[in-house]
C-alpha positions, 0 to 999 in steps of 0.5 A, a space after each residue: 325682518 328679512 335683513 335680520 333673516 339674512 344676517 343669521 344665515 350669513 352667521 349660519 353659514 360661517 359659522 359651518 365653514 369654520 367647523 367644515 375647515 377644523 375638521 379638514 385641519 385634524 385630518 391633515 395633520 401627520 400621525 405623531 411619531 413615538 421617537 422613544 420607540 426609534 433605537 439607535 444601532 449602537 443601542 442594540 444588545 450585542 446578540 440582538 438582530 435586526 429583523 431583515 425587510 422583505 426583498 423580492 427576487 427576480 430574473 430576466 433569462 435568457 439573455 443571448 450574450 454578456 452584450 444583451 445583458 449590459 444592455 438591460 442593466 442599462 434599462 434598468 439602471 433608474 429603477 430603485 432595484 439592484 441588478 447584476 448580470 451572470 453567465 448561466 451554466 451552458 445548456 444541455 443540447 443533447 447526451 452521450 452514450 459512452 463505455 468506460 475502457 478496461 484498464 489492462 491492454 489485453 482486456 480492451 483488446 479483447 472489448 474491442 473485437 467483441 464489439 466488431 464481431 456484433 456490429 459495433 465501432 464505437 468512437 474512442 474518447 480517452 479511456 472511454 469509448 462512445 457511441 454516439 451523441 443523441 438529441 433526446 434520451 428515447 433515441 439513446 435507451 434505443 441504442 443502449 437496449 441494442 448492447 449485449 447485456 453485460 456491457 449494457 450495465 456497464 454504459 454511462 450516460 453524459 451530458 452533452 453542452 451547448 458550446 455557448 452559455 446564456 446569460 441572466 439578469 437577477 434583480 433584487 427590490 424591496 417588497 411592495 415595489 413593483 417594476 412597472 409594465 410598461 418596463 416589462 413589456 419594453 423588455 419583452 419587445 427588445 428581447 422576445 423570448 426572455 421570462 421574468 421570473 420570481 425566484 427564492 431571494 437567499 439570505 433574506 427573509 422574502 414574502 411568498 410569490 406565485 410561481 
């Protein structure tokens, strides 16, 4: 009694293992693909667009020198990203305070030594006079507002740029992918200071990022 007892547990037991391993089986197998849904590109109408996949755009700035910005390339030239480096626009370091010259002799003459009887020996710079480079616009309006009034109107405000420009990495990769932390913290140990930031990706549809 007890051998037939054990035989049907043996049984039992089999019979469990294969149900166990074909539901395992149906589990694995690949969800089917409709190829009858897959368009070739030459099957598409002429007007018809394919819509564009998500990019996410970022930048690494500022990079001191083209030297630096080769370098990070070179850091991120195993990441499926595509990088480029670029010379940014040179940095306002501070703002000029200048006065257009009239264009008579006679009525620049007669600018000039108004302006010495009242104190004033600006800088002559082409067909401008200037009167000084400040760091911030609170120093220059305090200048500006010591002018006789009707040459205070008249006065222009002009950026002053740094001499060297800084230099950006921008970085474009599909949506979903993220650049790992350890890259971004290798990045910013290398080079402190730099900011990653996520900009507007133009000409391609890209998802909504935190600023």
């Amino acid at each position: 009694m007890l051998r037939w007892l054990f035989l049907l547990l043996l049984l039992a037991n089999a019979l469990l293992f294969f149900w166990y391993a074909q539901q395992q089986a149906a589990r694995a197998e690949p969800e089917a693909v409709n190829v009858g849904s897959l368009r070739l590109l030459s099957e598409l109408n002429g007007d018809e667009v394919l819509p564009a996949r998500e990019r996410v755009c970022l930048s690494y700035r500022p990079l001191s020198d083209e030297y630096d910005a080769r370098r990070l390339l070179r850091l991120l030239a195993d990441e499926p990203v595509s990088a480029e480096a670029v010379e940014l626009e040179p940095a306002i370091a501070g703002y000029r305070l200048t006065l257009p010259l009239p264009a008579e002799a006679a009525a620049r003459i007669e600018l000039l030594d108004e302006l010495a009887r009242q104190g004033w020996v600006p800088e002559s710079r082409g067909a401008q006079l200037s009167f000084g480079s400040f760091a911030d616009m609170a120093a220059l309006q305090e200048v500006r507002a010591a002018l006789p009034q009707p040459l205070r109107g008249r006065t222009q405000v002009a950026p002053v740029r740094a001499e060297k420009a800084l230099w950006a990495v921008r970085v474009k990769h599909l949506s979903g992918y993220e650049i790992s932390s350890e890259i971004n913290q290798l990045i910013k140990t290398s080079w402190p200071g730099i900011n990653i930031e996520k900009n507007p990706c133009e000409g391609v549809a890209s998802p909504e990022v935190d600023q």
